[in-house]
RODO-2510 file (C-alpha; in nm, 4 decimals, decimal comma):
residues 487
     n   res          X          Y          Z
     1     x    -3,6155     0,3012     1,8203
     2     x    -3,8391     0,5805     1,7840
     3     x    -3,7846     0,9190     1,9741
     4     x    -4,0530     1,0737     2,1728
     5     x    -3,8587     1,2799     2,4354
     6     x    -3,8885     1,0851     2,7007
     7     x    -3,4916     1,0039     2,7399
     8     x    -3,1935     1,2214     2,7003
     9     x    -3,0219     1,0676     2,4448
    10     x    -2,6182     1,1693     2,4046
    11     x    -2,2817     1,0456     2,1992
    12     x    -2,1098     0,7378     2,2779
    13     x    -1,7010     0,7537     2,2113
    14     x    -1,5949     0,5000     1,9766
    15     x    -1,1962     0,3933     2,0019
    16     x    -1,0661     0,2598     1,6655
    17     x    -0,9692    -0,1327     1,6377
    18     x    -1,3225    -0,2660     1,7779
    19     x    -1,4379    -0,3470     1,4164
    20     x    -1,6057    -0,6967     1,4530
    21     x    -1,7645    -0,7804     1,0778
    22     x    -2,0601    -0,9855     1,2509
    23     x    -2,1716    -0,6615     1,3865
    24     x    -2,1894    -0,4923     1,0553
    25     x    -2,3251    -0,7101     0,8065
    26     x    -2,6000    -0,9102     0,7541
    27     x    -2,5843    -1,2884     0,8762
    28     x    -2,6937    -1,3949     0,5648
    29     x    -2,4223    -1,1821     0,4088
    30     x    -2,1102    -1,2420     0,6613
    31     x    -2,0196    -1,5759     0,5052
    32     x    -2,1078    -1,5445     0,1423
    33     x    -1,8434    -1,4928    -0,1562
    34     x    -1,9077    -1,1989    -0,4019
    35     x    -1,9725    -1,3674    -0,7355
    36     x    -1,6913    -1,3444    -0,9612
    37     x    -1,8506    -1,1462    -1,2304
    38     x    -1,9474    -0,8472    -0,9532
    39     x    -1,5863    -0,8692    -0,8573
    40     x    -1,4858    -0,8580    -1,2354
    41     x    -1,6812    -0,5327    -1,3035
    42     x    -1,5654    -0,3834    -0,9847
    43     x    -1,2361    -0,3531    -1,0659
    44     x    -1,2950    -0,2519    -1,3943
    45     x    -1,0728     0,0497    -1,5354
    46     x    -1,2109     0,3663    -1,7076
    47     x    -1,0708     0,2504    -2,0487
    48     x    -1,2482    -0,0867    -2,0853
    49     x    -1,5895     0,0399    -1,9560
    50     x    -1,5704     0,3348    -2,2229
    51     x    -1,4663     0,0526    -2,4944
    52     x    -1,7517    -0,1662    -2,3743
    53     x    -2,0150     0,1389    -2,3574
    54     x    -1,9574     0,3076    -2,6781
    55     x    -1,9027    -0,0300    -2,9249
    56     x    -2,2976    -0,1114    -2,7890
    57     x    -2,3873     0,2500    -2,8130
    58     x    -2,2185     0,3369    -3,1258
    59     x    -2,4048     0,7147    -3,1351
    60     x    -2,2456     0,7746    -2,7472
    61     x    -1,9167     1,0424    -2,8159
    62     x    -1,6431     0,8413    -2,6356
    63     x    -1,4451     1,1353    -2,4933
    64     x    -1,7547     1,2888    -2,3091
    65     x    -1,8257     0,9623    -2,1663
    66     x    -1,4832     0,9600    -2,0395
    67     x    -1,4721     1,3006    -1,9595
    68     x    -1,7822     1,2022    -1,7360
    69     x    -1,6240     0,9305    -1,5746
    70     x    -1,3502     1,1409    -1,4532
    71     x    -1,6406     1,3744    -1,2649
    72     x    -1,5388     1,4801    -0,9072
    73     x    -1,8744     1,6042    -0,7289
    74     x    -1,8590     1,9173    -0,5280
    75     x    -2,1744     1,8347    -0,2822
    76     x    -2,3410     1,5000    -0,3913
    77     x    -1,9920     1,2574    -0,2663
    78     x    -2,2160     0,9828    -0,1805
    79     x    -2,4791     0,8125    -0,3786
    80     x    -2,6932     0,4811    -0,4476
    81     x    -2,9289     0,4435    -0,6829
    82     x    -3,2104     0,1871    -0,7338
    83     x    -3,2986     0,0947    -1,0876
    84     x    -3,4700    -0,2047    -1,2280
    85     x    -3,3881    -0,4378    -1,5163
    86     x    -3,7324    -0,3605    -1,7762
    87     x    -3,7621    -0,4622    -2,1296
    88     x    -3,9979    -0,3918    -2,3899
    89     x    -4,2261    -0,5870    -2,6335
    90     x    -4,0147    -0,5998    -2,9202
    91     x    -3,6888    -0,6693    -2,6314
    92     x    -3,5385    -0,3887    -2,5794
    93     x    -3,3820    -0,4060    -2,2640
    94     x    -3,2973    -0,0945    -2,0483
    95     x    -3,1611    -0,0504    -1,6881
    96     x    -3,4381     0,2342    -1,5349
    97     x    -3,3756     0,5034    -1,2555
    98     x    -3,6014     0,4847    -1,0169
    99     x    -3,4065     0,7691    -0,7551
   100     x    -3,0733     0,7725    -0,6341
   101     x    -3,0451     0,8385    -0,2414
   102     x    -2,7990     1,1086    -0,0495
   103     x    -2,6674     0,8741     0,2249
   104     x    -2,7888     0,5376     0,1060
   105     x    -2,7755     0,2146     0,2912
   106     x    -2,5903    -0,1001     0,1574
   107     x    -2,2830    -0,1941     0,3031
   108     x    -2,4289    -0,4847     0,4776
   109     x    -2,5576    -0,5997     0,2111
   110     x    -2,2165    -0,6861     0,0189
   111     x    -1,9668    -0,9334     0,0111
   112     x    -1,6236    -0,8553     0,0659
   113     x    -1,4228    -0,7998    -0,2270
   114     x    -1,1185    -0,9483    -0,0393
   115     x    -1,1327    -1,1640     0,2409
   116     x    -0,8418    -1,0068     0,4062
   117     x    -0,9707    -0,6747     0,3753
   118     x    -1,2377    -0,7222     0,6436
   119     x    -1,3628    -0,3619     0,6911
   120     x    -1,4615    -0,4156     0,2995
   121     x    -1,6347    -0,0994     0,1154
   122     x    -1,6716     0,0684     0,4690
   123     x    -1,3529     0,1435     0,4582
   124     x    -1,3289     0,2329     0,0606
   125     x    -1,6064     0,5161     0,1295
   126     x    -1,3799     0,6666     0,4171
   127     x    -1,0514     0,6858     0,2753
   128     x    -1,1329     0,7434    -0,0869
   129     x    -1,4556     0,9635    -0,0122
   130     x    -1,4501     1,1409     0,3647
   131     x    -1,0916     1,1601     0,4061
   132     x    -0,9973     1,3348     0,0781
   133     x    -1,3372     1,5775     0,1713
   134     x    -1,1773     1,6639     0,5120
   135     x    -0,8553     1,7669     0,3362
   136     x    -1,0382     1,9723     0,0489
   137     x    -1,0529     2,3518     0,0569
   138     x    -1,3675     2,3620    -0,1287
   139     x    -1,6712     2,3749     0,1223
   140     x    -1,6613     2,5064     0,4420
   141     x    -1,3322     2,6806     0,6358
   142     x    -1,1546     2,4378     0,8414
   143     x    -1,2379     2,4653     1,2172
   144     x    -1,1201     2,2628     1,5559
   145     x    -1,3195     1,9955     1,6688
   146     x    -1,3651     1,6152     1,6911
   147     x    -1,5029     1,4122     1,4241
   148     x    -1,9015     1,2421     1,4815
   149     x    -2,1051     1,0210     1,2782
   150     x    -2,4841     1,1199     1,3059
   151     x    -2,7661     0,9080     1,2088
   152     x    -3,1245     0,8666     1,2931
   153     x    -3,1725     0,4604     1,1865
   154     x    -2,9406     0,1497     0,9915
   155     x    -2,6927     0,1302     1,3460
   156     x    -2,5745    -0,1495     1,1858
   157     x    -2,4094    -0,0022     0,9101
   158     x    -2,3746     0,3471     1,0788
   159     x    -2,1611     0,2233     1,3940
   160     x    -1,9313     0,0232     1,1602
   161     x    -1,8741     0,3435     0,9565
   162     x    -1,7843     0,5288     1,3152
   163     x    -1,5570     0,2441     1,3922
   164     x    -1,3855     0,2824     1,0521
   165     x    -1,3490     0,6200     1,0973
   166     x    -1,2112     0,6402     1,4313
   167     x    -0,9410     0,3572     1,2978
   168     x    -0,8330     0,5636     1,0036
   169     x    -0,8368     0,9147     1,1511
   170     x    -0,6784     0,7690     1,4654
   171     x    -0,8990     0,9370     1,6802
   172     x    -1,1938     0,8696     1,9040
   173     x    -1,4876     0,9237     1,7060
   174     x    -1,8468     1,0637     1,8634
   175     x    -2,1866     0,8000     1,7563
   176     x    -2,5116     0,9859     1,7865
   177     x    -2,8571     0,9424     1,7052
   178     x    -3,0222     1,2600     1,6024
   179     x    -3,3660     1,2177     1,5244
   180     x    -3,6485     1,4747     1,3930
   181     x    -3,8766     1,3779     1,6846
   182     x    -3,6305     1,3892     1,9595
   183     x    -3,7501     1,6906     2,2039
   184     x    -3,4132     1,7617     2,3475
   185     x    -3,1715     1,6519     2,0806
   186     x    -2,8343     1,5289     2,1536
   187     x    -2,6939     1,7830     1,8402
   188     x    -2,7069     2,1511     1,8325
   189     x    -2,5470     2,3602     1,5773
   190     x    -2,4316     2,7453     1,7111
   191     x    -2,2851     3,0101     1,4321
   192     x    -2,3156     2,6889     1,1812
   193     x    -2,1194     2,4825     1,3863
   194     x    -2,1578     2,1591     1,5241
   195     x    -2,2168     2,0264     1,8759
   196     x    -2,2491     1,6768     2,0331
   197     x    -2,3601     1,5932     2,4086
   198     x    -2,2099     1,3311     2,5560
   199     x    -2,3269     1,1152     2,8371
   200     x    -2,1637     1,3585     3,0849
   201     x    -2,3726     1,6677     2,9237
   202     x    -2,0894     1,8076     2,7952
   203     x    -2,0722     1,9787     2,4555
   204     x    -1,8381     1,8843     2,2136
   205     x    -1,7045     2,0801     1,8730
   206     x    -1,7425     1,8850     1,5942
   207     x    -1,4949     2,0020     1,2843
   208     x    -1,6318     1,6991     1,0489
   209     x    -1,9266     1,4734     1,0354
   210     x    -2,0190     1,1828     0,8459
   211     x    -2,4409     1,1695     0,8052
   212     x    -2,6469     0,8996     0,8120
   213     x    -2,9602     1,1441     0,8785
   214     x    -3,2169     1,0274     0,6078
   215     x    -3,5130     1,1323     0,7305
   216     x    -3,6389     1,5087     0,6195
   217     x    -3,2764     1,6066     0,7358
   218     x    -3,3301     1,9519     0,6196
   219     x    -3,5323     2,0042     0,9320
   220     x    -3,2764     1,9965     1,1762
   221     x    -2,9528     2,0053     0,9994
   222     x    -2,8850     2,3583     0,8282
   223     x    -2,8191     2,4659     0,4897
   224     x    -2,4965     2,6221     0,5547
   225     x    -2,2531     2,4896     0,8158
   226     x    -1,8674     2,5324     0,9347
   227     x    -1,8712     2,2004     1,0649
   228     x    -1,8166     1,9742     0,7382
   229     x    -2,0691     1,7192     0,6649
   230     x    -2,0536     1,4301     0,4053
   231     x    -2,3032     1,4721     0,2334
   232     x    -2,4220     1,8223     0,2836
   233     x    -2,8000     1,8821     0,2958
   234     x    -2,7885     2,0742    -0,0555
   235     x    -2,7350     1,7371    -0,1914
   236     x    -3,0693     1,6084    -0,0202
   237     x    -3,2603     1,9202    -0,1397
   238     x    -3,1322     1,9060    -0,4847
   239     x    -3,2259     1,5561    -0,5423
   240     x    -3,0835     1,3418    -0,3274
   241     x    -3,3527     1,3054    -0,1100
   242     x    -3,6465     1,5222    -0,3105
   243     x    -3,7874     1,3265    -0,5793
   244     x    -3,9326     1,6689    -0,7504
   245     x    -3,5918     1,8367    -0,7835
   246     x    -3,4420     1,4972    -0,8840
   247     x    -3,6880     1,4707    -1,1931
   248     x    -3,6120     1,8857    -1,2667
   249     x    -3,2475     1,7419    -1,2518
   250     x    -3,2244     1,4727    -1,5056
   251     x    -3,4413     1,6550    -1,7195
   252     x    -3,2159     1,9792    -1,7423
   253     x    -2,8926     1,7433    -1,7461
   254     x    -3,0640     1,5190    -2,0389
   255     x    -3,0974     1,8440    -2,2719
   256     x    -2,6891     1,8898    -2,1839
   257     x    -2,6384     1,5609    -2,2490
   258     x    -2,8362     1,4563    -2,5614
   259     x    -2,6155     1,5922    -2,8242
   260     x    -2,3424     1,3254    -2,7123
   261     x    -2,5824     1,0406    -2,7337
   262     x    -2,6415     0,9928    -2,3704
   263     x    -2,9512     1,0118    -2,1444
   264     x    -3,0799     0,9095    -1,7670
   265     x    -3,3325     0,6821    -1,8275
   266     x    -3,6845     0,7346    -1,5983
   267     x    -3,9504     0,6285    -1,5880
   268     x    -4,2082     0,9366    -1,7934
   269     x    -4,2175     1,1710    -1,5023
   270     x    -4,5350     1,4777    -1,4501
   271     x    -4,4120     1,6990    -1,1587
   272     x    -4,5750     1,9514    -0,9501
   273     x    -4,8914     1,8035    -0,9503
   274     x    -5,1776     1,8563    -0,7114
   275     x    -5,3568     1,6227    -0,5169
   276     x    -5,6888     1,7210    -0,7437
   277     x    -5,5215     1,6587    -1,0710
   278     x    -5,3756     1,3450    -0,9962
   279     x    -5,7082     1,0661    -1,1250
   280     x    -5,6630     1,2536    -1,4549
   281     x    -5,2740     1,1797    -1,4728
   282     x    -5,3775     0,8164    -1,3860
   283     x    -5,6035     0,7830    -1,6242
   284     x    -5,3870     0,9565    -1,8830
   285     x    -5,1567     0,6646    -1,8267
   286     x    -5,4275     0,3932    -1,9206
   287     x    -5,4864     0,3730    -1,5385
   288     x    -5,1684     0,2499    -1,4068
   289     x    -4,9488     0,5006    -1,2276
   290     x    -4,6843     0,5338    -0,9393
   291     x    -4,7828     0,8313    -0,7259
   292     x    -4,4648     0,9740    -0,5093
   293     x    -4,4844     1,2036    -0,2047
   294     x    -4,1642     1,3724    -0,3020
   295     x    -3,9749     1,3763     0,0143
   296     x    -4,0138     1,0360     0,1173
   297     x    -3,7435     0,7486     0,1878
   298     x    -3,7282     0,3991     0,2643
   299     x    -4,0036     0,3093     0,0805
   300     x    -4,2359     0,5508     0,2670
   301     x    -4,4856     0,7943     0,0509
   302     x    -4,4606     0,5462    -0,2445
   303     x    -4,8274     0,4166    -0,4013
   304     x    -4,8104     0,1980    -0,6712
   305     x    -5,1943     0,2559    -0,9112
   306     x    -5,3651    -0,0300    -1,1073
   307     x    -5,7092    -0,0617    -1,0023
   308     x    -5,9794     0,2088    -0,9439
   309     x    -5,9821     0,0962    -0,5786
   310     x    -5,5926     0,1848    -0,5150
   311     x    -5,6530     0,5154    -0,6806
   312     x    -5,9763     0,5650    -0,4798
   313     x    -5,7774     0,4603    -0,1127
   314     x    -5,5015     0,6957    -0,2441
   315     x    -5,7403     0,9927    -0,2775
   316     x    -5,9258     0,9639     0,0548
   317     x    -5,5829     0,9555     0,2528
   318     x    -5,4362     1,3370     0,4141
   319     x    -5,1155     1,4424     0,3091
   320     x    -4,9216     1,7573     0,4625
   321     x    -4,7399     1,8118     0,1647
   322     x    -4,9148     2,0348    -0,1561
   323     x    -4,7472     1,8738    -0,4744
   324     x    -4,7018     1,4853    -0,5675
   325     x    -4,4982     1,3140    -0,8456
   326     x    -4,6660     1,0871    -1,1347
   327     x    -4,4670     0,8570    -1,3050
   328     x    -4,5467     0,5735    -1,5550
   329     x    -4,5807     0,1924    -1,3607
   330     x    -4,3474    -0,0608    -1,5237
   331     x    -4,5345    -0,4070    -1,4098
   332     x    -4,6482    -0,7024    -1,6258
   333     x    -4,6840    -0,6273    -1,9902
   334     x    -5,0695    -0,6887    -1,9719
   335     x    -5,0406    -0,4011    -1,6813
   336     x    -4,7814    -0,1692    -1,7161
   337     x    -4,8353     0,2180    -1,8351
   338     x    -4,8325     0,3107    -2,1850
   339     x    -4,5242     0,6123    -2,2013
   340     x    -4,4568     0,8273    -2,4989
   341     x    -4,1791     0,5494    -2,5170
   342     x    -4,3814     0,2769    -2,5262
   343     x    -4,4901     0,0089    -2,2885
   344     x    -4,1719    -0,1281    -2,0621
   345     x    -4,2476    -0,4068    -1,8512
   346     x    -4,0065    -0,5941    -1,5557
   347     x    -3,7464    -0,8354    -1,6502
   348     x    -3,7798    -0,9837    -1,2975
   349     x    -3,5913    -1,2698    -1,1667
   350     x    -3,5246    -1,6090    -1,3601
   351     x    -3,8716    -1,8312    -1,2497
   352     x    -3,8102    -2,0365    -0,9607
   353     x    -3,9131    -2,3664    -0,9140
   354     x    -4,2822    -2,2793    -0,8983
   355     x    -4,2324    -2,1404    -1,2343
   356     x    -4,3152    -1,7033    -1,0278
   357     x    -4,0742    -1,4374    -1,1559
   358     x    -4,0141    -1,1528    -0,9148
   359     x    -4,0036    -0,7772    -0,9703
   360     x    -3,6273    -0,6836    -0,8733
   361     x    -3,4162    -0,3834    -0,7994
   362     x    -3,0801    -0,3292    -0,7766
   363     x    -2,9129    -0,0789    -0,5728
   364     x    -2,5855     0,0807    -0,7053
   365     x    -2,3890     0,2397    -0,4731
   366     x    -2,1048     0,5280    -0,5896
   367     x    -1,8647     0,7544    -0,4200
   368     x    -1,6699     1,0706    -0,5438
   369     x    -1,3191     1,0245    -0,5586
   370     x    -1,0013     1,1915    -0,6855
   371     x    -1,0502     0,9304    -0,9938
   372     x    -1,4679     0,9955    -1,0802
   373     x    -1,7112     0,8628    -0,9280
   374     x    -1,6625     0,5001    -0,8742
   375     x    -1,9159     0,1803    -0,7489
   376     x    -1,9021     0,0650    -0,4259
   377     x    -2,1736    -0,1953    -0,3240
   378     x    -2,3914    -0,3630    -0,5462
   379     x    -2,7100    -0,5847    -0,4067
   380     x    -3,0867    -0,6252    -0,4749
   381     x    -3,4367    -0,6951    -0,3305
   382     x    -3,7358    -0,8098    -0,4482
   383     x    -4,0863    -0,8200    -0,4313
   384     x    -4,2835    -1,0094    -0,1340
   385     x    -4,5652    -1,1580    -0,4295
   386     x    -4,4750    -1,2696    -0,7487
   387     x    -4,5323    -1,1017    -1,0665
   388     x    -4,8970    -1,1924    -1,1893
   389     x    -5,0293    -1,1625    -1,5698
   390     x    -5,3475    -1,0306    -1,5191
   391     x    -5,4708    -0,7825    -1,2387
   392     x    -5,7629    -0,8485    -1,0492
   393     x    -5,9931    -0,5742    -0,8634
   394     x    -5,8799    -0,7048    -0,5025
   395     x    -5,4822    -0,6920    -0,5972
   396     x    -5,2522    -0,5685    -0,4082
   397     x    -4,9776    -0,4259    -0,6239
   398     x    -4,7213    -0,2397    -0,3897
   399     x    -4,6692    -0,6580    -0,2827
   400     x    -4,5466    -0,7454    -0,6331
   401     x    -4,3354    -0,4301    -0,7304
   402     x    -4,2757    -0,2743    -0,3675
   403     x    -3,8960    -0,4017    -0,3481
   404     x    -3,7885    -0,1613    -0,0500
   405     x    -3,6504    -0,3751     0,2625
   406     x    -3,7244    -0,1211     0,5271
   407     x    -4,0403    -0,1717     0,7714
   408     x    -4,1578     0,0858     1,0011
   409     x    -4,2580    -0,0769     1,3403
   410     x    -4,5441     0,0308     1,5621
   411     x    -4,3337     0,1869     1,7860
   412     x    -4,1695     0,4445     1,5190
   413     x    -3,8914     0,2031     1,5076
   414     x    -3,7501     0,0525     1,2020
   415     x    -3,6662    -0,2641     1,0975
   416     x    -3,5964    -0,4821     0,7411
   417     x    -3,7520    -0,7622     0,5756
   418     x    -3,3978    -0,9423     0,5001
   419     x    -3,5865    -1,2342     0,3434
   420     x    -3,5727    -1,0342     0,0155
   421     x    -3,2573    -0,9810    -0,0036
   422     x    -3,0458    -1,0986    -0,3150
   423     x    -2,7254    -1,0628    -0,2703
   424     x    -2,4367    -1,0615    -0,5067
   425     x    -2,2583    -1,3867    -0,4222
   426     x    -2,2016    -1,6517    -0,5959
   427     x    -2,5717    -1,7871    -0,5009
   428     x    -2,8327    -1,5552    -0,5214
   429     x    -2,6787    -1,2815    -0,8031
   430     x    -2,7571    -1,5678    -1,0650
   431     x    -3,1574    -1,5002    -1,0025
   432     x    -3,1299    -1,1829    -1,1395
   433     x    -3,0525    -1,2911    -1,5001
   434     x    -2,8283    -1,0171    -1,5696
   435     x    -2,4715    -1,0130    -1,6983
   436     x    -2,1426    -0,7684    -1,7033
   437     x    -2,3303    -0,5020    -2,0208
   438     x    -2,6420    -0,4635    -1,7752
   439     x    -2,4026    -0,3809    -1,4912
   440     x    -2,2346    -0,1574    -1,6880
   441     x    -2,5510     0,0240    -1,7855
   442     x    -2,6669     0,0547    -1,4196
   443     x    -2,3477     0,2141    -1,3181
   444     x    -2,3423     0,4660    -1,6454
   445     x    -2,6814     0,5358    -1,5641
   446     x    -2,6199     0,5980    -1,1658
   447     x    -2,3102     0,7923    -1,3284
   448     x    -2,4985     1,0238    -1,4765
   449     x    -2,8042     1,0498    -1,2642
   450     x    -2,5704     1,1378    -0,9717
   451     x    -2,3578     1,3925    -1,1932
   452     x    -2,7264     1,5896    -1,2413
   453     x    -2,8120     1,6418    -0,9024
   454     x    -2,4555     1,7448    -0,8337
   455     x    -2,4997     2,0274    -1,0993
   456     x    -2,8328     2,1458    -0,9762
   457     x    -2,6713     2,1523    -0,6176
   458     x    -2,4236     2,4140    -0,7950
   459     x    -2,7005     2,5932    -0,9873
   460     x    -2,8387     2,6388    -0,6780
   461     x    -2,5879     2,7644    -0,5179
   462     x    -2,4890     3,1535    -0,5814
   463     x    -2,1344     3,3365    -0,6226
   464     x    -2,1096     3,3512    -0,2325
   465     x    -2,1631     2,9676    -0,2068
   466     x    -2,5042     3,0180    -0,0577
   467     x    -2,7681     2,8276    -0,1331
   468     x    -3,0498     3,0516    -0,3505
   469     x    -3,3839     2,9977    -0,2107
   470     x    -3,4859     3,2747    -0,5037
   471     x    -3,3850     2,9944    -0,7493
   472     x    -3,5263     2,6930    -0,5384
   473     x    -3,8967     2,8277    -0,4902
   474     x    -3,9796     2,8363    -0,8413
   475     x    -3,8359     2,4717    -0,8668
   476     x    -4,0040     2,3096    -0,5826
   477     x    -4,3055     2,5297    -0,5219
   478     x    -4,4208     2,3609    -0,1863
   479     x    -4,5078     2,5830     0,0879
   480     x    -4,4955     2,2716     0,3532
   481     x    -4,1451     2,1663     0,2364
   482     x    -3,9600     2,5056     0,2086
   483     x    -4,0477     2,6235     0,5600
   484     x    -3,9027     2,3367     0,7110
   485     x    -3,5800     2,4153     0,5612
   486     x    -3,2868     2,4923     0,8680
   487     x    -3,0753     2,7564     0,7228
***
């Protein structure tokens, strides 16, 4: 529910042992078996997907790829990308990054790995991920304190994560809601350390937090805290949840990269752009476009271009942010942007029974461990319309390639559109017409996009471990944005 100040909200006390799975996962994912060839790549070792990679990418240098798969991040621990499954004319296939997301939903989206393991990848992100960060003497000095998890929507997934904790930590664990509209927030932060409220007004010291806080989070959570929190907000600022810095990212990473035969694959990408310049952009593109308000989530600040009339509905709305992102639209090939790559168009599902393919995502979850960065959860969604072969001036586009489950209500509120789900069970994964290389080449690809925000977190960051606003400015030149930064 939204926030408008009207209650005082506080921390509830979670006890470990209360996990109960129907409360954490979807209903239409509770009872469904992961689909063996999920499971296969899963477990996976380093060796085999290095093998695999390089024998179809014969130019790739096999010990950078492996020296890349042993990557431990230092701020971005937790990651998911979205990419989609495109191919060209002439067939060349490609798995595209579309963003990858600090804090990213998913867990109740997947099938257990192993039914007895009934806390599935909840638990893998805590002990592999949150408990090994805790324990770490990089990051912040180790203070007293109880442990929260803080969130401001998905209390499905973000309650299950507080009961995991609280289980493995063997501790009570504080659940609060901490939202950017809520007048007297239940979370304070004094000398850059944490504070809960709990029911009885007291104020609790928090020594760890795991963040669910998705939502411009670098408006009320600051830059540099005592109190350690997975993920930090320098991972959200340095792409994880700012589309500009993310694009700065993979480029600078992709010149670091090339020489081994590797590359993050986006779509063509103009940053910094005004409002102004953006019908020329469009029209560079042969008038289809995806226009990004850079600091957007869940779906939110996303426009999808094909007609003069979307362009023209864009242009007459108000935006408090200066700059925008243009990228190239990958749609049907009689509609899809011409790149300096080409023309890529969706894959899409396999035709159903009315003979409609879908546009598709699919969502690739990663943690940092002591071992690389490893997958986690793997689902999809897809589009409410069906793909179409020829646009007409009345189309609606965001319906065919808008693949984002989360609806915000009236009231502020948010809520998701779970009939577009695929999940990766033994029924709906075969939709999606992929197989184990394609899998492989989404997880290389979130990989590598994750690795680059990572580094730009530590460019950013000077010899004190401060973050350098001196270096950020030039890099994300938007007034609006940098004075709502907590620091």
């Amino acid at each position: 529910m939204s926030n408008e100040g009207t209650t005082k909200h506080h921390a509830q006390i979670i006890e470990g042992g209360t996990f109960e799975a129907e409360d954490h996962w979807y209903p239409k994912a509770l009872n469904s078996t992961i689909h063996p060839m999920i499971n296969f790549f899963l477990n996976l070792d380093k060796e085999r997907i290095v093998n695999r990679y390089c024998h179809l990418h014969p130019m790739v240098k096999r010990e950078k790829l492996a020296e890349l798969l042993d990557y431990e991040c230092k701020y971005f621990m937790w990651a998911g990308a979205d990419l989609i499954n495109v191919t060209s004319a002439k067939g060349k296939r490609q798995m595209v990054v579309i963003e990858n997301n600090s804090c990213p939903s998913g867990q109740k989206s997947m099938p257990l790995r192993d039914d007895h393991q009934e806390e599935g990848s909840y638990r893998l992100l805590i002990e592999r991920t949150f408990k090994p960060f805790l324990k770490s003497k990089r990051g912040a000095p180790r203070i007293k304190g109880g442990l929260a998890v803080i969130h401001d929507k998905n209390p499905m997934e973000t309650l299950g994560y507080a009961k995991v904790i609280a289980d493995v930590f063997e501790e009570p664990v504080y659940y609060v809601s901490f939202h950017e509209d809520d007048l007297d927030p239940p979370v304070k932060f004094e000398d850059g350390i944490m504070f809960v409220r709990t029911e009885d007004g007291e104020w609790h010291q928090i020594r760890a937090a795991f963040r669910y806080v998705t939502q411009r989070p670098w408006n009320r959570i600051p830059l540099h805290t005592k109190t350690r929190i997975l993920n930090p907000i320098i991972a959200c600022l340095t792409g994880g949840r700012n589309k500009m810095v993310a694009a700065k990212a993979y480029d600078f990473f992709n010149s670091e990269i090339r020489e081994y035969g590797l590359k993050i694959i986006t779509p063509e990408t103009i940053w910094d752009v005004s409002k102004a310049e953006i019908p020329l952009w469009v029209r560079k593109m042969g008038g289809q476009a995806v226009i990004k308000i850079p600091y957007s989530n869940a779906g939110q600040g996303v426009f999808t271009i094909v007609t003069e009339k979307e362009l023209e509905a864009f242009m007459a709305q108000e935006f408090k942010y200066e700059r925008f992102i243009v990228q190239s639209l990958i749609g049907n090939y009689q509609w899809s942007s011409t790149s300096s790559e080409g023309k890529f168009y969706h894959v899409g599902t396999i035709p159903n029974a009315k003979g409609n393919t879908f546009v598709f995502d699919l969502r690739m979850m990663v943690s940092s461990t002591k071992k690389g960065i490893r997958p986690l959860v793997v689902y999809s969604r897809r589009a409410a319309k069906p793909l179409v072969d020829y646009i007409e001036a009345s189309s609606d586009s965001w319906e065919m390639l808008g693949t984002n489950l989360s609806v915000k209500n009236p009231d502020g509120g948010w809520g998701s559109d779970t009939n577009r789900l695929l999940l990766t069970d033994r029924r709906d994964f075969n939709k999606l017409g992929i197989g184990l290389d394609d899998l492989i080449e989404a997880y290389i690809q979130t990989l590598l996009s994750t690795i680059a925000i990572d580094k730009m977190a530590q460019t950013l960051t000077n010899a004190k471990g401060r973050f350098s606003m001196r270096l950020f400015k030039p890099l994300n030149d938007d007034k609006t944005l940098v004075d709502e930064i907590t620091l």
